[in-house]
Wavefront OBJ file of the C-alpha trace (Angstrom):
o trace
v -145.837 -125.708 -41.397
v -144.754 -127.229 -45.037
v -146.272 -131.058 -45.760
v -143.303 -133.083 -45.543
v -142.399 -134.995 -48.707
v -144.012 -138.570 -49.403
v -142.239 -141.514 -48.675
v -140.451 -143.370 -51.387
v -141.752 -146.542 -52.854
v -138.516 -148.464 -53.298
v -139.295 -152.268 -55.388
v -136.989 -154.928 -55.781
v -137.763 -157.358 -58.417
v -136.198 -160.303 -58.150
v -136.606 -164.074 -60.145
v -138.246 -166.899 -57.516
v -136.783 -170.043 -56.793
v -138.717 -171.695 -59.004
v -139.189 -171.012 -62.904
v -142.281 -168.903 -63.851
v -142.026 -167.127 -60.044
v -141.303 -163.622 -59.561
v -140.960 -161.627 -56.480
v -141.635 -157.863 -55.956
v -140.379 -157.134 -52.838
v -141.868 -153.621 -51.393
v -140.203 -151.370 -49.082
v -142.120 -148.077 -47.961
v -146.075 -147.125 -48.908
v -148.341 -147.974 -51.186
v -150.526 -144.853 -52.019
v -151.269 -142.750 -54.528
v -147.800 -140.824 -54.592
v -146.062 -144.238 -55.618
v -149.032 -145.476 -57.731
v -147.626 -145.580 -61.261
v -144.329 -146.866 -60.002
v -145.908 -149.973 -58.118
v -148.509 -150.852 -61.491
v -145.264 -150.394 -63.765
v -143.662 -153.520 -61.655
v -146.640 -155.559 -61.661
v -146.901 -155.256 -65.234
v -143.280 -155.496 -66.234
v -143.476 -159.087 -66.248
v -145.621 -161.845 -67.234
v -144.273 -164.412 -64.691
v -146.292 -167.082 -63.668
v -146.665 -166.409 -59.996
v -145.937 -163.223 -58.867
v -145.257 -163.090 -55.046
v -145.466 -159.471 -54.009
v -143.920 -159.006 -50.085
v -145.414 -156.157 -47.988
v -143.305 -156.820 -45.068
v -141.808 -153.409 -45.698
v -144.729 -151.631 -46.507
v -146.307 -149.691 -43.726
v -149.616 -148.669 -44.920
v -151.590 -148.417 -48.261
v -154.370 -145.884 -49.663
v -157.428 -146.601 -51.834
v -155.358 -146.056 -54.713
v -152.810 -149.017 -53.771
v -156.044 -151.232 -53.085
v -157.216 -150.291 -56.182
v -154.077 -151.223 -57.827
v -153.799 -154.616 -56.055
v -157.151 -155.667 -57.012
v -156.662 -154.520 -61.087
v -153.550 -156.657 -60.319
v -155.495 -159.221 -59.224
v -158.148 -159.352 -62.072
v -155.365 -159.125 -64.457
v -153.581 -162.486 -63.081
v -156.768 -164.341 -62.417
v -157.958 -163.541 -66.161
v -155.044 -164.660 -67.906
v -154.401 -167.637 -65.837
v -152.050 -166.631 -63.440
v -151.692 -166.396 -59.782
v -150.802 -163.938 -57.235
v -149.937 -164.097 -53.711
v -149.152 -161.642 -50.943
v -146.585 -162.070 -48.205
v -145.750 -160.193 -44.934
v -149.269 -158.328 -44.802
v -149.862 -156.563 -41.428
v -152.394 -156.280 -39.352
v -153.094 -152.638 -40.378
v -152.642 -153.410 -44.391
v -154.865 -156.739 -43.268
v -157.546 -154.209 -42.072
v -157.555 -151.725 -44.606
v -158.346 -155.054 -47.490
v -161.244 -155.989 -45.269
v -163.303 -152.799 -44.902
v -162.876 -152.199 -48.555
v -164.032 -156.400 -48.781
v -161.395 -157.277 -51.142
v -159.454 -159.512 -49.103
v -161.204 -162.629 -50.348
v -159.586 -161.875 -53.205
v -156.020 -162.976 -52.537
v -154.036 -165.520 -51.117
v -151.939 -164.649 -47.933
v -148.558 -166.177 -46.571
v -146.595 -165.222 -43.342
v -142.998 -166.049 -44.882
v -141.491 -165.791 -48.608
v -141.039 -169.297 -48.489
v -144.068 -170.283 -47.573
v -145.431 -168.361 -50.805
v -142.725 -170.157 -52.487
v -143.546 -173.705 -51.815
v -147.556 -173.024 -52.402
l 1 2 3 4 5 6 7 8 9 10 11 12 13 14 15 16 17 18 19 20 21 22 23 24 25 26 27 28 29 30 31 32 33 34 35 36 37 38 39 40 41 42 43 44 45 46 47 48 49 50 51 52 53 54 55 56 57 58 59 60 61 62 63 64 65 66 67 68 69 70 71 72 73 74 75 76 77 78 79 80 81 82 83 84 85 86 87 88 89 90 91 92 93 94 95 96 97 98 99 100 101 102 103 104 105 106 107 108 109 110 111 112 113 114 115 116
């Protein structure tokens, strides 16, 4: 039986409400397969605050952890911040076992990321 063909990664990028706030807003996984495509967002732009949404994202792989947390050190080093919105349970999960989770700030609701 043939491996069926990887999920797309489909990213909109879209300007916040507020200057210096960008929003990547994810819809399918985050794994290896869509790797490249998910850093090339997160380093297109130099925003501010980047909110990235998961509420579309079913899962994600090592390889998207890995990519969130070289994210992560990127923003923190250079002064910036990052936040995460929509996580679920199962993406909540995956970030603890691997112990990064301490590492970023969560919100239920793009507002709420918004406002913060």
């Amino acid at each position: 039986m043939p491996l069926q063909s990887q999920e797309p990664l489909h990213i909109d990028d879209l300007e916040g409400p507020r200057p210096g706030q960008r929003i990547l807003r994810l819809q399918g996984p985050v794994v290896l397969a869509t790797l490249f495509q998910f850093q090339a967002a997160i380093r297109a732009k130099d925003a501010a605050t980047l909110i990235v949404d998961f509420t579309g994202v079913p899962y994600i792989d090592s390889a998207g952890i890995g990519a969130l947390v070289g994210a992560y050190v990127t923003h923190n080093k250079e002064g910036r911040s990052l936040a995460l919105v929509g996580v679920s349970d199962r993406i909540h999960a995956a970030l603890a076992v691997t112990r990064v989770e301490p590492f970023f700030r969560f919100f239920n609701t793009l507002a709420d990321a918004e406002q913060a």
